[in-house]
N, C-alpha and C positions, 0 to 999 in steps of 0.2 A: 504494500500500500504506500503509494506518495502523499504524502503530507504538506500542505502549502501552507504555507504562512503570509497573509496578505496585512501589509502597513497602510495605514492612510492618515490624513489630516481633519477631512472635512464631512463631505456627503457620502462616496461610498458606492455612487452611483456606476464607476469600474468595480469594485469590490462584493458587491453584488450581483453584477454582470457576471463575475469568475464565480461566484456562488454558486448562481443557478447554473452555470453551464457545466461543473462539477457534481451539480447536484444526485444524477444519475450514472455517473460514471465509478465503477464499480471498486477502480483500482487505482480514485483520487479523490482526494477529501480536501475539503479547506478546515484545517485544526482549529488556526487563532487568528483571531483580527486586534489587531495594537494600533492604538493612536497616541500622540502625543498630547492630544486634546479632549479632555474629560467629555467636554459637549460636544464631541463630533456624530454628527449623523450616523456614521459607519457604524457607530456602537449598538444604535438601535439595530441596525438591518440587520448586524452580526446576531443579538439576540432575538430577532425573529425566526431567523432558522437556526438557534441552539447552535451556536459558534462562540465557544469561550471568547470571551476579549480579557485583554491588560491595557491601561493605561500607564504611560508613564511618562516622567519629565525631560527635558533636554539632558539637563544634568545625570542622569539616570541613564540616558542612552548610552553618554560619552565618558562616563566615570564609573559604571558602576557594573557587574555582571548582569542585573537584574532582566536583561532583555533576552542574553542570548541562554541564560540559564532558561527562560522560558521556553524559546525555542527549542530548546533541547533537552523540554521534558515534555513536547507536544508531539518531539519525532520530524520536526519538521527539515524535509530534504529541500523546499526550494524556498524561497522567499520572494515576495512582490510587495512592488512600489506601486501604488495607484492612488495617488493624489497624496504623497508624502511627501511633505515639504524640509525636515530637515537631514544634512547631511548625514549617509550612514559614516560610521567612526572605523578606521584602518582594522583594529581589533577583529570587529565584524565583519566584514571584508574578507578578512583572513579567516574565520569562522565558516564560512560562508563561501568557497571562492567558486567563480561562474554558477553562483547559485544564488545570486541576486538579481531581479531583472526589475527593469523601470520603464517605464511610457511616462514620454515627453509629448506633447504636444505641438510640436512643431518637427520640420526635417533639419534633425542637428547634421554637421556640426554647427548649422545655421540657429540663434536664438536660443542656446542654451546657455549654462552659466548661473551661478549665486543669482535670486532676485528672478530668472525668468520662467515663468509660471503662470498657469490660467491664463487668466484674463492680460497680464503683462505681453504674454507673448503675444497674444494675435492683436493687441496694441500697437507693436514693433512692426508687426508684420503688416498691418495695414497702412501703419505710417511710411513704411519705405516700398508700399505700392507693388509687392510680389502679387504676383499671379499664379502661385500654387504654396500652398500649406500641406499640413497631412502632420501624423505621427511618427514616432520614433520608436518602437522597443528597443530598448539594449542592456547589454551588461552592468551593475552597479561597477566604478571602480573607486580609487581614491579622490579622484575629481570630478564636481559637478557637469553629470552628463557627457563622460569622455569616454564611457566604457565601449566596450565594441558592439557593434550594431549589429543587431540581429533582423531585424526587420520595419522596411517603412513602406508606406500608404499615403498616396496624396491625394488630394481636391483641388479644384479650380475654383480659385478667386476672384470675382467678377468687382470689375471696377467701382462699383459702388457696395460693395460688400461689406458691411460693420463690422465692428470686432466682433459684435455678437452673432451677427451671422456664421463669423467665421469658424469662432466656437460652437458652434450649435454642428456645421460640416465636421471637423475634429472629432467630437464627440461620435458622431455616427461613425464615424471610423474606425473609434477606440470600442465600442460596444459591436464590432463587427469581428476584428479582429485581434482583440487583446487575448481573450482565452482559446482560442486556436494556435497562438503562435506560444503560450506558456503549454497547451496539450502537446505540441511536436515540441518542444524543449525537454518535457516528459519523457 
């Protein structure tokens, strides 16, 4: 049995997504869902479908064992980044190696970086007038969004396109193929 371990910040709206598309799959579980933020949406989805969660601090990520001790009484062999906002710590990395995957919202190595995120990125991207967007899966490494690429998907951005539109194209991309491309990493 593979065991996932899914991170997030906010809503949860990927973390869910990988929930139900695990849901049925006989020989993959999503164990734990961790937030860094007590009130994050994720916490509820996770306990709708009886998905332990942890909470914990920054401090706590970067100083302390308490996350990865987690992980590794959940079993957990892979771990996911879906709307995590802070950086994972070398330790964990090392803990963890090509067993960390992240979706970025943009086609890195385009718009990635400390700070770019959500609604930041397809700000960027609308400001400097690109005509295609899309996501990024790739490997967690020690730098924000440098890990190797596993897989990307793009959209076309039409000139009068908002950020919000933008994100809303993203989103359908990321809810299309995030859990297929974490099942063939399986």
């Amino acid at each position: 049995m593979t065991r996932i371990a899914i991170f997030a910040s906010g809503s949860g709206s990927n973390a869910e997504n990988i929930i139900l598309h695990f849901r049925e799959n006989k020989g993959v579980e999503v164990a734990l869902v961790l937030s860094n933020k007590s009130d994050a949406f994720v916490l509820e989805r996770a306990e709708k479908y009886s998905i332990p969660t942890l909470v914990f601090t920054h401090d706590e990520l970067k100083n302390s064992s308490k996350v990865v001790d987690a992980l590794k009484e959940c079993n957990a062999s892979i771990v996911v980044l879906a709307g995590f906002l802070l950086k994972i710590p070398e330790y964990m990395i090392r803990s963890y190696p090509n067993a960390i995957v992240n979706i970025h919202p943009a086609l890195l190595p385009k718009y990635g970086g400390k700070g770019m995120y959500g609604m930041n990125v397809h700000r960027a991207v609308v400001e400097n007038k690109e005509r295609k967007s899309g996501i990024t899966i790739h490997y967690v490494n020690e730098y924000y969004d440098a890990g190797a690429i596993i897989f990307q998907a793009t959209c076309d951005i039409d000139v009068d396109d908002s950020p919000e539109v933008v994100q809303k194209k993203v989103q359908e991309l990321e809810a299309i193929h995030f859990p297929k491309i974490i099942e063939s990493i399986i």
